[in-house]
Structure formats: C-alpha cells, structure tokens
N, C-alpha and C positions, 0 to 999 in steps of 0.2 A: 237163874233158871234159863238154860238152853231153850229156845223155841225147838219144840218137837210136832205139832200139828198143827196147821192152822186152814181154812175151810173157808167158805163161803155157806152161811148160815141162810141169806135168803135176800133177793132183788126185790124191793118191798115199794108198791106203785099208790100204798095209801096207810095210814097210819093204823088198822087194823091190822097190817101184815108186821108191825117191826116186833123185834122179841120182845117175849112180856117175861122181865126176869130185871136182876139189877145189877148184871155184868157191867162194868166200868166202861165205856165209850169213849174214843178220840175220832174225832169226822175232822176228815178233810173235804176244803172248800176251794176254789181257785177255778180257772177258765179252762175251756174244753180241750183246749190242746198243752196246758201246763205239765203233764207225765206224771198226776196223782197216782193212774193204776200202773205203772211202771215203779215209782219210790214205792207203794203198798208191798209188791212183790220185792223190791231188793230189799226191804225191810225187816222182810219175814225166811228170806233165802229160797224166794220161789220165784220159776220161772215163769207162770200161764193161774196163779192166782187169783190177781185182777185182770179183768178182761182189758187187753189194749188194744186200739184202734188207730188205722190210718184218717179216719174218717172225725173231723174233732165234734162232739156231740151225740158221740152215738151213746154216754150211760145218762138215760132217760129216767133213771132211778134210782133209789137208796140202796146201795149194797153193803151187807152189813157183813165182818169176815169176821170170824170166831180164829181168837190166836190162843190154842193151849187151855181154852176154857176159862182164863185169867181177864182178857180184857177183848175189846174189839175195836176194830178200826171201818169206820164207815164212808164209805165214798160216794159223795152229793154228787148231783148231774154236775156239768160243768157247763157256765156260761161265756157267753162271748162272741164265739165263731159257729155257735150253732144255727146250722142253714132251717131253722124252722117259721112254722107263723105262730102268728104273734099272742095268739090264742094258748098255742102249746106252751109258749117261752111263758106266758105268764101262769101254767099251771104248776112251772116246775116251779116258779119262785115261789109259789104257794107251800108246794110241798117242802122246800128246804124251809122257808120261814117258820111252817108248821114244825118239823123235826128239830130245827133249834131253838125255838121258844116252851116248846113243852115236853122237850124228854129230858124227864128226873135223872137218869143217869149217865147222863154228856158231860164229862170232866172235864172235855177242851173243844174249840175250834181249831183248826190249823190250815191258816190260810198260806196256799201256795203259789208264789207269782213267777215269772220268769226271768230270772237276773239279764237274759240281755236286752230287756225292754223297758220300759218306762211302765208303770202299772198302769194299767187301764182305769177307766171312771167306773166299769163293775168293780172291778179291784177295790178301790178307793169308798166307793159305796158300802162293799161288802166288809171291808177292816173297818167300818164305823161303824158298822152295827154291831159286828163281833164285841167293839169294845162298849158299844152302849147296853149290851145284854150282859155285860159285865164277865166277860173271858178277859184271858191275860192279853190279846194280842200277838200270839202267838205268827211269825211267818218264816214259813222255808223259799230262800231262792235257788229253785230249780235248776237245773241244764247248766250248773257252775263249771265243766268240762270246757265249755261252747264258750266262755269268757277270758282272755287275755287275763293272768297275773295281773300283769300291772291296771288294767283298767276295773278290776273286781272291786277297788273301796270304793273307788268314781261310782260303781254300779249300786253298789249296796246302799251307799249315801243318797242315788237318786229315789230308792225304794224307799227309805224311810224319810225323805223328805215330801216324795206325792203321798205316799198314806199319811203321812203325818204323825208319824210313830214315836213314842215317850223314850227318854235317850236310854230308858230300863226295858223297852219292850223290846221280848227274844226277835234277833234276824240271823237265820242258819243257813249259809249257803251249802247244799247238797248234790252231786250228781248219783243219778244212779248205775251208769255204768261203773264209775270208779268208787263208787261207794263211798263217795268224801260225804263226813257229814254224820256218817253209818251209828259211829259208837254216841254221839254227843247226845243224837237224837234220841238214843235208848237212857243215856243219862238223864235227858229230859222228861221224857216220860215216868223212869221211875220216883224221881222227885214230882212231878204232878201226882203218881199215885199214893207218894206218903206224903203229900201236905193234905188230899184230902181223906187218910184215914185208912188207904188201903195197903193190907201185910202183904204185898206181892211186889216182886223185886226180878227183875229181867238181864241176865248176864250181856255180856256185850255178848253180839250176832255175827 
C-alpha cells in the first residue's frame, strides 16, 4: 500500500486529548534537535507535515499523525537542548513517561540519536527504559549524510556500545535528505506490524 494521505490528527498536552481508538502507533523518542519531524515527513513524502524548527525544543507536545488511517506515528517533545525551567522540563517527562507506559496501542518506541555524536546520558537513560518496558530497542542514527564513509562503523559501534545495545538490537542509519535508510525502515515497520497481528502491509515509499 502506497501512502496516499497522511495528517496531523491532533497536538495533545494531556492524556485526555490522545485518540481514543486502537490504530497501531510508532513514537518516536530522541533529543530536540535530532530531525525526528524532518525523517516523519521524508517518511510519509511530505514536505511541512511535522512541524520543523530552527529552534531545538520547540514540540512541547504529543503529536500524533494519521498515515492512511492504517497506523500513526507520534512525535514526543524532544529533550536535551531545550532552553527551559526545570519545572517545564519535568512536566514533559511526565507526559512522555505517562504516554509510554500506558497506551495499549504503542507497537514501538524508536529512539533516534545522532550518528555524529556520542549519545547523550538522556539518550542512554532513555534506551534503558525503552528496553526495561520491554520494546525491541529499536534506534535510527540520523544525519548519516553529515558522516564520512569510512568513519560510519567507528560511529555506529560507539552508539551501540554507550547505549549498551544487544548485538540483535535494530541500529539503522538514515538521512533524510537522501533518503538512505527509506525502504529498510518501511520493511521494518511492516514486520512489527505482522508480528503483532496486524493485516496491513506498507509498499516501499
């Protein structure tokens, strides 16, 4: 199935606002300036889908995108670089903590870090809990463009040696300008959605 529509269903600031339905969900997780709403749009063939900013910090909240009425992809605030107090910073952890420990139909986290840096201790925080709530460990390394050939396994190996990643847990390096990454990632997804039971099957994009 070609992606033919996909939307923006709703920017949800408390757990009354997220859909009440049992469309299959993929959230992505990773630091404020990692190009979550940048890969959402190359993903879906859109340009101004997720909202992107020069500004890292600026989604304050759960956006949830309706792709096709099939599944949805939801993009958590991003932490890290965000110029807030410390009151805000700890409401978002709330709300992402809330979002991934109690919605029934979150089929994955997908934690996204930045291949040309060493993960961060949110990073590393944030990949232990994913795997303590029992997700696959799922991670994309971003901005793979921005990375030398030849230094791309050095970088991959330092990502999975600070998270501490299982030598089976997925690591996909993607850019999104060139779209490296594009088909593997849709491969991926349709295999999460027939190991847990769902007939829906996504062509390459």
């Amino acid at each position: 199935m070609k992606i033919a529509n996909s939307k923006i269903v709703i920017s949800a600031a408390w757990k009354e606002q997220w859909p009440d339905d049992k469309i299959p969900e993929f959230a992505f997780a990773g630091r404020s300036n990692v190009g979550k709403s940048t890969l959402i749009n190359m993903l879906v063939n859109r340009i101004k889908l997720a909202y992107t900013s020069s500004r890292p910090g600026k989604t304050r909240i759960i956006n949830f995108y309706d792709i096709d009425g099939k599944i949805r992809f939801v993009d958590l605030p991003g932490y890290g670089f965000a110029k807030v107090a410390k009151t805000e910073k700890a409401k978002w952890g709330k709300m992402i903590e809330g979002y991934l420990s109690e919605r029934e139909n979150l089929i994955e986290v997908i934690l996204l870090v930045d291949l040309r840096h060493k993960p961060s201790l949110d990073d590393v925080t944030m990949y232990s809990w994913i795997k303590t709530m029992g997700f696959n460990g799922i991670v994309i390394g971003t901005k793979a463009d921005k990375v030398k050939r030849a230094q791309l396994p050095k970088n991959l190996n330092l990502i999975r040696k600070t998270l501490n990643m299982d030598s089976d847990d997925y690591l996909l390096p993607m850019s999104s300008p060139s779209k490296r990454g594009k088909y593997d990632f849709w491969d991926m997804i349709n295999q999460l959605l027939e190991i847990n039971g769902f007939e829906i099957k996504f062509e390459k994009q």
